[in-house]
N, C-alpha and C positions, 0 to 999 in steps of 0.2 A: 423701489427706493421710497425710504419715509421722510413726504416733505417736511415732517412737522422736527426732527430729530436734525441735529446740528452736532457736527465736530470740528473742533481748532487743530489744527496739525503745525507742525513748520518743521522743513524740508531739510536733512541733514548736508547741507550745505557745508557745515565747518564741525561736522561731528567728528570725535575720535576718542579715544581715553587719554588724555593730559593728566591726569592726576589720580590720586587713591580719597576715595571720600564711604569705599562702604567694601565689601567683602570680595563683592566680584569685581574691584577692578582690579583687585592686588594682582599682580606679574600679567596683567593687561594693557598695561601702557605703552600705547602707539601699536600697539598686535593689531588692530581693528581693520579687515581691509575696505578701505575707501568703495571700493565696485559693489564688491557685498553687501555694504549698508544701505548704499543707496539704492541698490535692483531690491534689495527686502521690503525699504523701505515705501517704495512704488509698488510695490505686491501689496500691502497692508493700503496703500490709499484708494489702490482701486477697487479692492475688496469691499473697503467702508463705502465710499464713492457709488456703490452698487443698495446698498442700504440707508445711504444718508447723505446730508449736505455737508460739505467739506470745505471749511474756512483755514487760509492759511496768516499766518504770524509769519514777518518776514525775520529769517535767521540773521545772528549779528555776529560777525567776527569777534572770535574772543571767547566766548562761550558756548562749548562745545556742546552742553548740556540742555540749551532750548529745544532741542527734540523731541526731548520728553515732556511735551507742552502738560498732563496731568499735571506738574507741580503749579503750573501757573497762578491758578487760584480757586476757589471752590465757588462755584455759580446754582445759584438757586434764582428761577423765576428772571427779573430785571437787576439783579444784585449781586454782586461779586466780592469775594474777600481776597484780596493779595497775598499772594504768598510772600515769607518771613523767612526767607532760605538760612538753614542753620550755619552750613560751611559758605565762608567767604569765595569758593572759586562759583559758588552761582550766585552769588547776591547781586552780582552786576545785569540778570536778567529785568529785577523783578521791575525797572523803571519802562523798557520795554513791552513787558505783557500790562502793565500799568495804561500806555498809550495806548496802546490795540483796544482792552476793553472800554474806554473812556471816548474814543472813536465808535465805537459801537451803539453808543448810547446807554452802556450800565451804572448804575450806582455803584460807586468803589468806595472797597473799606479798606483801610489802613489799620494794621496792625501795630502797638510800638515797636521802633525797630529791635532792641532786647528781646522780644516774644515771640520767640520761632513756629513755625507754621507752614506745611508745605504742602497747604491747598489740598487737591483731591488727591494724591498721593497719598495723604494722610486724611482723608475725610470720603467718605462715602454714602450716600442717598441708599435708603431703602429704595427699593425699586416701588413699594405701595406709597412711595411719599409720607411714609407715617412719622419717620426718625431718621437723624444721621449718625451713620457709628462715625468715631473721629479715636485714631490714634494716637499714641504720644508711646516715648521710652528711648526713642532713637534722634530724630529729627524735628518735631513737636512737641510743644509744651498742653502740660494739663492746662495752664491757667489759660491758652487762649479757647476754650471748651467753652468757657463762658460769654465770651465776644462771642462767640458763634452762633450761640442761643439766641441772644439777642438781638444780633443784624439780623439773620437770617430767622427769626422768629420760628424755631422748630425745637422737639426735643435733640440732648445729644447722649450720646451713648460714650462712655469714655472705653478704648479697651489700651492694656498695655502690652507693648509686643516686649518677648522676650531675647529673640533669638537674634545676631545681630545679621544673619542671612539675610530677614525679611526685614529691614531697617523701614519699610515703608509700608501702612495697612494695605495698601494695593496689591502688592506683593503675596500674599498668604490671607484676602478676604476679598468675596466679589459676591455683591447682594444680586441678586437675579430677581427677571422677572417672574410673577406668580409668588413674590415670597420668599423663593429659593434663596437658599445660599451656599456658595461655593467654597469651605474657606481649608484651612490646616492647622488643628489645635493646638502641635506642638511649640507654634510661635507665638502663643498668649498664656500670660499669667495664670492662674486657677479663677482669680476673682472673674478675669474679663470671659474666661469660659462659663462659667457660671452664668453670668449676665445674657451672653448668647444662647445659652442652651434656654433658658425664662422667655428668650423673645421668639428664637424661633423653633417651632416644632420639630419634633424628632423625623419628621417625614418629610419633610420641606431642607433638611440637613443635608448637603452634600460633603461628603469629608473627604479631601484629599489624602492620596499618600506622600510619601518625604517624595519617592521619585518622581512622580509629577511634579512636588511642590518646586524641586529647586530647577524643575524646567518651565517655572512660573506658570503652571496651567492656571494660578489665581489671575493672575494679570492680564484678565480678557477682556475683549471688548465685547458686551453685551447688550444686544439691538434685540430687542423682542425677545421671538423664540429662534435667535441667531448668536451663537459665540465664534468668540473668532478669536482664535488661540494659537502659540508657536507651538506647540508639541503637547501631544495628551497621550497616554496610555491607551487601550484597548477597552480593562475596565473601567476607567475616568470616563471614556466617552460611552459604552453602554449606560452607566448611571445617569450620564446627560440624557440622552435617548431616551430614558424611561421618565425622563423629569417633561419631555415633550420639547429637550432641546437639539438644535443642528449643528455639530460644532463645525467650525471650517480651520485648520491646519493652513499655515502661512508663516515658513521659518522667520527666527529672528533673531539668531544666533550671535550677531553683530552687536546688538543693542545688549546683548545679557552680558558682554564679559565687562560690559557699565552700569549692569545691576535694571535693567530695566527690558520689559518685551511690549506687547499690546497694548493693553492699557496704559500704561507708564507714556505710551508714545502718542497719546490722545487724550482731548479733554472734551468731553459731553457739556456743551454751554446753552443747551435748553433745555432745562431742568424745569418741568410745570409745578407752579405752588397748589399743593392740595389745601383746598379751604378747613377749616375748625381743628387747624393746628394748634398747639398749646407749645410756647417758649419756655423750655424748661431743660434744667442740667443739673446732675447728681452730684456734680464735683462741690467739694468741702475746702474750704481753706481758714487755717491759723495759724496765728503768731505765736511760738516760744522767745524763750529767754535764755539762754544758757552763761553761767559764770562760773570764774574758776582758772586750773593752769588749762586751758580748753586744748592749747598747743601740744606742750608738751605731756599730759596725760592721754593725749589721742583724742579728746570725748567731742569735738567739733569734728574731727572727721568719721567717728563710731557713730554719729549722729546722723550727719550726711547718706551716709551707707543705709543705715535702719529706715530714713523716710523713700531712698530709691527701690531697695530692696524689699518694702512690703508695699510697694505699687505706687509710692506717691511721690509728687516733684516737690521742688524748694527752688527758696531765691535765697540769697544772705543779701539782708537787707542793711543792716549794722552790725558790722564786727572792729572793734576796739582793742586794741593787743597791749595787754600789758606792756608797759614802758622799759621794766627791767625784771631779770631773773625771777624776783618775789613777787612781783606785779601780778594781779589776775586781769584777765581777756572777760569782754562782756559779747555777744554774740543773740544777735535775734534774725531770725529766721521765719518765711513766709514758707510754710508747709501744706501743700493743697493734695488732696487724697480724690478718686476718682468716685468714692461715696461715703455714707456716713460711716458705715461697715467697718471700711478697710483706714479711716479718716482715725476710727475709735482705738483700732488695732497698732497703729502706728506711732500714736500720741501714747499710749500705755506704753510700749517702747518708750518712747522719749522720757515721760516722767518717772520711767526706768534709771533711767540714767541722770536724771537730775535737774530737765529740763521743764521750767515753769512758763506759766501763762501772766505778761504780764500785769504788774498791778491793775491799769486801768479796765482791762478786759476780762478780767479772774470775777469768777463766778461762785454763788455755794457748790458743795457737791449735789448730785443728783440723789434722792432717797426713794427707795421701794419700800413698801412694807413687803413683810415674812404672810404668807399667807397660809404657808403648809410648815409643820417641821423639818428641819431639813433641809426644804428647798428654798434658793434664790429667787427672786424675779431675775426674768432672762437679761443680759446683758450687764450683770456683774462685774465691777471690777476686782481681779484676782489680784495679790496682792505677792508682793517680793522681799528679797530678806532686807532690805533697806530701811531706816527710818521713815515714816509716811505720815503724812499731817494731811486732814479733812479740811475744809470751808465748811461749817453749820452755822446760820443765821451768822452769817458775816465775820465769825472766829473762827481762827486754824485751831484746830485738837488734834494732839498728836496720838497717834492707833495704840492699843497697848498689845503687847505679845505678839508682836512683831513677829514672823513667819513667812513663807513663801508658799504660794499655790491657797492663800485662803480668800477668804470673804471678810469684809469690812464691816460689821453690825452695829448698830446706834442704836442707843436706848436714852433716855431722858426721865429722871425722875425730880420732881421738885423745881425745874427749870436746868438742870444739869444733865449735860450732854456726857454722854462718856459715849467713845468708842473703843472695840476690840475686835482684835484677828481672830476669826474664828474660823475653822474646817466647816464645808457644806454641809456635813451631818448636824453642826453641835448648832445652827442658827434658830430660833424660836420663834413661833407668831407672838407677837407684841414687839418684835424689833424691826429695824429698816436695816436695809443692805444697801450700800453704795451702789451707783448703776453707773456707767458711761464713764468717762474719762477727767470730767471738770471737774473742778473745785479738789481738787488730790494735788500733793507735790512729795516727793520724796528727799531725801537730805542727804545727799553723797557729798564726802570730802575728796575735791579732785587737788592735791597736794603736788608742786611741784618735783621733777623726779633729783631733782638736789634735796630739797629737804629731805627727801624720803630716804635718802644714801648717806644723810648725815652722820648718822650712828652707826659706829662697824657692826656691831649686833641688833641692828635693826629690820624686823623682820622681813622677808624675803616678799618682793610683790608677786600679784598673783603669775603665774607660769607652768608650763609645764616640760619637762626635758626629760631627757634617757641621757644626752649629754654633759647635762650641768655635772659638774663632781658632787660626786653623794656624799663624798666627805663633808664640805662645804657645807649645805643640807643638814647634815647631821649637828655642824659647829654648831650653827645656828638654831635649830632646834631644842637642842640639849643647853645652851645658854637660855632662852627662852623658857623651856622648864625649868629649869632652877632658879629662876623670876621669879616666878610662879608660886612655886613651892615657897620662897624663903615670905612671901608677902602673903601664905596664905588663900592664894586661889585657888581654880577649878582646872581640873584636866580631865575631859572624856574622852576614853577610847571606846570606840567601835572596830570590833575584829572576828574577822570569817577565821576557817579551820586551817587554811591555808598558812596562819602565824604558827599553826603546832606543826606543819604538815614539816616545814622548813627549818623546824630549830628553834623557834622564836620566844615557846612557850618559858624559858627558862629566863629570856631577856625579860618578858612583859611583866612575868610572877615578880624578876626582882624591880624592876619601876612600881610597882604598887605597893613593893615591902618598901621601897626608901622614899615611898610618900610621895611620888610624882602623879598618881592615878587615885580620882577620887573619886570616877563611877567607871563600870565596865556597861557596856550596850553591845550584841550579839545574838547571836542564835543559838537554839538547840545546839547545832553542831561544833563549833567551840570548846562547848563546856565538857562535853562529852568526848572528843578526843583529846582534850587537853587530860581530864580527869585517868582513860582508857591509859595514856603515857604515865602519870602517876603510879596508876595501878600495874601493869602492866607492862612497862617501855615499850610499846606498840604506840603507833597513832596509824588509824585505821588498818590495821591488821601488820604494818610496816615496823620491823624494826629501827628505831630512831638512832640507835646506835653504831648498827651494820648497813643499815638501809636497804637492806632486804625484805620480803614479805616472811613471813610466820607462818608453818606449816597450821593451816586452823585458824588463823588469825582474823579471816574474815568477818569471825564469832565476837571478835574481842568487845567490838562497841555493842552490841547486844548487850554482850555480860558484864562490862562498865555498866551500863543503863537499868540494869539489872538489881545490882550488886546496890547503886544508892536510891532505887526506889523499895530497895529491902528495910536500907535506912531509914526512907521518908524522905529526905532531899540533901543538898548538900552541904548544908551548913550540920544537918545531924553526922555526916559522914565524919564532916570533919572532930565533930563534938567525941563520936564513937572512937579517934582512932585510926578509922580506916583510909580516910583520905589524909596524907600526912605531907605533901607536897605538892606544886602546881599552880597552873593560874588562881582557879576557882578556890584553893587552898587559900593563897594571899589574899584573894576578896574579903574571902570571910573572917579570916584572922588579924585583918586589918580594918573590918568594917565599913568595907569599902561597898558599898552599892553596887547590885548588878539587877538585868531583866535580859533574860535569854527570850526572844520572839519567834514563836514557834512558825514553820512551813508545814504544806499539804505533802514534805518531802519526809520530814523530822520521822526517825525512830523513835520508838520509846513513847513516849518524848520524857526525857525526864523529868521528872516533878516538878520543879522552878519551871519549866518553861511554859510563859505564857500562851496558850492557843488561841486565846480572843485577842484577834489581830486587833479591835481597837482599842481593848486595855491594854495592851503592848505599847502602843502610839503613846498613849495619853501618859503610860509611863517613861517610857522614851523622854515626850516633850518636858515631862516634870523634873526630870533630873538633870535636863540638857538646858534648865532656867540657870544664869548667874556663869555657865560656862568662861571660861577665858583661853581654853586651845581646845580642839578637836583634833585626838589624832585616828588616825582612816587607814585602818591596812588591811587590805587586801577583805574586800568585801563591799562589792558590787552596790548592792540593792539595799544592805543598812546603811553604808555611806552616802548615797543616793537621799536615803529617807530622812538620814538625820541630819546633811545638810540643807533640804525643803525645809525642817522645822526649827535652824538655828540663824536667829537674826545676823545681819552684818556688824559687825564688829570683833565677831571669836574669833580667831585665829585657826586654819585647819591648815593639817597637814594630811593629802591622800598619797598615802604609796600604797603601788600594786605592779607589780609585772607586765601588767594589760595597759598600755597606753591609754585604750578608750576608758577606760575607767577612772583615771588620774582629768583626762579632758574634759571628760562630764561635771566632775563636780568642778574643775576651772571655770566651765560657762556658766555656771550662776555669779560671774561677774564680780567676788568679793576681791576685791584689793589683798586684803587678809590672809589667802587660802593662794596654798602651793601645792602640788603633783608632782609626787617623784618618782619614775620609773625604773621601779626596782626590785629583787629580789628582797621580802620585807623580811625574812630571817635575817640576810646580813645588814639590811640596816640597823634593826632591833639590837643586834650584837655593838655596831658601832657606835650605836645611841649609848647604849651603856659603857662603852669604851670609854666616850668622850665624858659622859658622865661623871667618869670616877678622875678623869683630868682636872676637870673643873673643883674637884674637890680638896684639890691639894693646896696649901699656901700658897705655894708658887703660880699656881696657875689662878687661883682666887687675884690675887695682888695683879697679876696683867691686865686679866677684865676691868676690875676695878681699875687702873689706871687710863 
């Protein structure tokens, strides 16, 4: 036995599963039998009892849960921190384990009650005494990471658990002695893996598997080079073995269908403080501001979600709820991240969505200088299709050329700040790049969902459906171009082969001859079976007509590709003659703008099409300035690219057959931009249906009414 080594126990006297508070006890309640728990539980004390001193905590009717004296509270040295029990059926412990240490003679810390914390359950001692890992995501809060530093004057280590099996770091992490660590990765975030893998060596790593892990081999009790575990595998225990550990087997069966085994049923309360400790913790916290319809646009709870989901907790500290319908909600929120990293990651999210740092706390932006062409200084912020205004010496400037996936570049001439979005290639030495997350806000309009329904032909908010009626879709669209058109605006398509493969090509040709289409953006491929149909009534060797392939037709796009680089390209085809109908026909005889960007796939490739993939871009970007619709059919990877490069406010419309394609460009977030899953031939058909409705007095005169 080691005199020097001390454990708290308390005796399951009134143990049983009364309630559901975590994974294992769901369809556990009252199963637990009384004889079993308590011969287990006498098996595990004399085991310890054999290795250490054994102090017991007298059990109290009522709370079944003081068994698992770990949660008690987390002891270092002469100092104890109380545990802050999240659920109300154990809160009634903590004034108990409160007396016990206070009898002992410890210094006790007091958590506020609001700041959940549940002691060593959720906190663990390096076994070198160098650092504490401390959990959070289930039952503890990031923000008491910070008290802990403090009391207990040590660094902390934040990791967040993912899985709700392992609800408690005890559960799926056990720091051993020499070093070691015993832990299961699939119950921690990437970041908090990451952090692990930095501190402890890849040889000092013990990695459990799932089947140990949910028979808690993490949740041991670890005395020297003695574990003492309910069940372990064959290989768990050789890897022990080779680590120079004994493990001892002592079922616990009883205690797991309550989420708890070993460890969980003991608290280690002589903890030695190693001397030239440094009190220090990674954790990051700030305040947003969010305003707006927060309720009803969802963007208080889209908020919420973004700071859990990328590793970090919150308080709502003020929230204010509009008074009536038109009223906006004002909302500030205490947002603490587990380090700068994930702090910086999360907040770009928020000012994603609209969320500001308030006045008194709002800082400049951060500026790098450009040191290389081309490249950023590291930690850039990338920018979104949203309006975006900077802090420079104490002015907001709003970004020009607004875009998604760039860089934020400042230059200064004459005492004049200008900033612009620019791609990571196009930045120059002589400019600064935005770094970090401060001093940025971006400018969304969260409009309530009444307003936004006011108008029957008001544009459709963002969504995506195979359900919605495509008719509907269609009304609405085809009223919207004819907006357009009658005032003047812009309308770009972007369209894959798949618009000719379907029928389409005869819909899109006539949208361009009656003025709805004032650039086309595409591919090689497009043009080329659109053109091949012209020529030909084949598209890709298919009759369009019978819908059958063509004996030989597999030739035909060759000899399309052919035929108009005989010409020189397509506007001479057209000039010759020989292209006399078609999409690519109506471009040109309508002087409608096109740029075909070419692939490592493209035949031919025909003449127009551009192969310098970043003169394609740069042309793309330039004819996609001033847009007011984008419509998106069927085609993956340019609808992809051209809505990265088209600010918020254009209107997009994606159909494609492919759900995932229509969802993708939904999650850029624009209000503006619908998905419709659909065969894009029969839309294109009913777009033009509806088109030629609109056109009539009668139908003119109802709109307008």
């Amino acid at each position: 036995m080691t005199d020097s080594i001390r454990f708290l126990l308390c005796a399951p006297d009134h143990y049983d599963v009364d309630y559901v508070i975590n994974p294992w006890m769901e369809g556990n309640i009252h199963k637990s039998s009384r004889d079993r728990s308590v011969e287990q539980w006498h098996k595990l004390h004399e085991i310890i009892k054999e290795h250490a001193i054994v102090d017991l905590v007298p059990p109290e009717k009522g709370w079944p849960d003081m068994v698992f004296t770990a949660n008690a509270g987390l002891v270092l040295g002469n100092t104890v921190v109380i545990s802050r029990f999240y659920h109300k059926e154990r809160q009634g412990e903590e004034p108990y384990f409160k007396e016990w240490f206070l009898n002992q003679g410890f210094i006790v810390h007091e958590l506020p009650k609001d700041l959940p914390f549940e002691g060593a359950g959720d906190a663990l001692l390096d076994r070198e005494g160098r650092y504490l890992w401390a959990g959070y995501g289930f039952r503890s809060e990031l923000d008491s990471h910070p008290l802990l530093a403090k009391w207990l004057d040590i660094e902390v280590l934040s990791l967040r658990l993912t899985d709700e099996r392992f609800y408690h770091l005890d559960t799926c992490f056990c720091p051993l002695t020499g070093g070691y660590l015993l832990y299961y990765p699939p119950a921690f975030d990437s970041y908090s893996n990451r952090l692990i893998e930095m501190r402890v060596p890849p040889e000092k790593r013990i990695i459990v598997a799932e089947a140990d892990a949910v028979n808690f081999a993490c949740n041991a009790v670890n005395i020297n080079q003695t574990m003492i575990m309910n069940k372990v595998s064959d290989d768990l225990k050789s890897s022990l073995a080779e680590a120079g550990f004994n493990v001892i087997e002592t079922p616990l069966t009883e205690f797991l269908k309550a989420g708890g085994a070993a460890k969980c049923l003991t608290l280690r309360v002589t903890e030695p403080i190693i001397p030239d400790r440094e009190a220090k913790v990674l954790v990051e916290s700030r305040t947003v501001r969010m305003e707006g319809h927060l309720l009803d646009a969802g963007l208080i709870n889209q908020a919420l979600d973004l700071i859990v989901e990328g590793g970090g907790s919150f308080k709502v500290l003020n929230f204010n709820l509009g008074e009536q319908r038109q009223s906006t909600s004002l909302a500030e929120v205490k947002v603490s991240a587990p380090s700068h990293e994930v702090m910086e990651e999360i907040m770009s999210q928020l000012i994603d969505i609209g969320a500001v740092i308030p006045t008194e706390d709002v800082q400049d932006a951060k500026l790098e200088p450009v040191e290389q062409n081309g490249v950023a200084a590291d930690n850039f912020y990338v920018t979104t299709i949203y309006p975006t205004e900077i802090r420079v010496k104490g002015q907001w400037i709003l970004v020009q050329n607004q875009r998604m996936d760039g860089v934020i570049a400042i230059t200064e001439v004459d005492g004049h700040i200008q900033a612009k979005c620019k791609l990571l290639r196009d930045v120059q030495i002589g400019e600064q790049v935005v770094v970090d997350v401060v001093g940025i806000r971006t400018i969304r309009k969260t409009e309530s969902r009444e307003k936004r329904n006011q108008e029957e032909f008001s544009f459709m908010s963002a969504g995506v459906s195979s359900e919605r009626r495509v008719e509907l879709v269609v009304e609405q669209v085809a009223w919207e171009l004819r907006q357009i058109r009658d005032r003047g605006g812009k309308v770009v398509v972007t369209g894959g082969p798949v618009v000719i493969h379907t029928g389409g090509s005869e819909h899109l040709a006539s949208l361009i001859r009656q003025g709805y289409v004032q650039v086309l953006l595409g591919g090689n491929a497009i043009a080329v079976h659109d053109i091949e149909q012209s020529l030909m009534g084949t598209s890709l060797g298919v009759d369009m007509k019978q819908g059958v392939a063509v004996h030989g037709g597999h030739r035909h796009h060759l000899k399309t590709i052919n035929t108009i680089r005989r010409c020189g390209n397509i506007a001479k085809a057209v000039e010759a003659g020989v292209l006399t109908n078609g999409v690519m026909y109506e471009c040109v005889k309508n002087n409608v703008p096109f740029v075909l960007a070419g692939s490592i796939r493209d035949d031919g490739p025909l003449p127009d099409t551009q192969m310098d993939l970043i003169k394609a871009q740069e042309e793309y970007t330039e004819l996609l300035k001033g847009a007011d619709m984008v419509l998106m059919l069927s085609t993956m990877l340019h609808s992809i690219g051209v809505g990265n490069m088209t600010p918020a406010g254009v209107k997009m419309v994606c159909v494609d057959i492919n759900p995932a394609v229509v969802t993708k460009l939904s999650d850029r977030g624009s209000v503006e931009s619908i998905g419709v899953v659909t065969d894009v031939g029969l839309f294109l058909s009913l777009l033009i249906a509806q088109l030629e409705q609109l056109t009539s007095p009668y139908s003119l005169a109802q709109v307008e009414a």
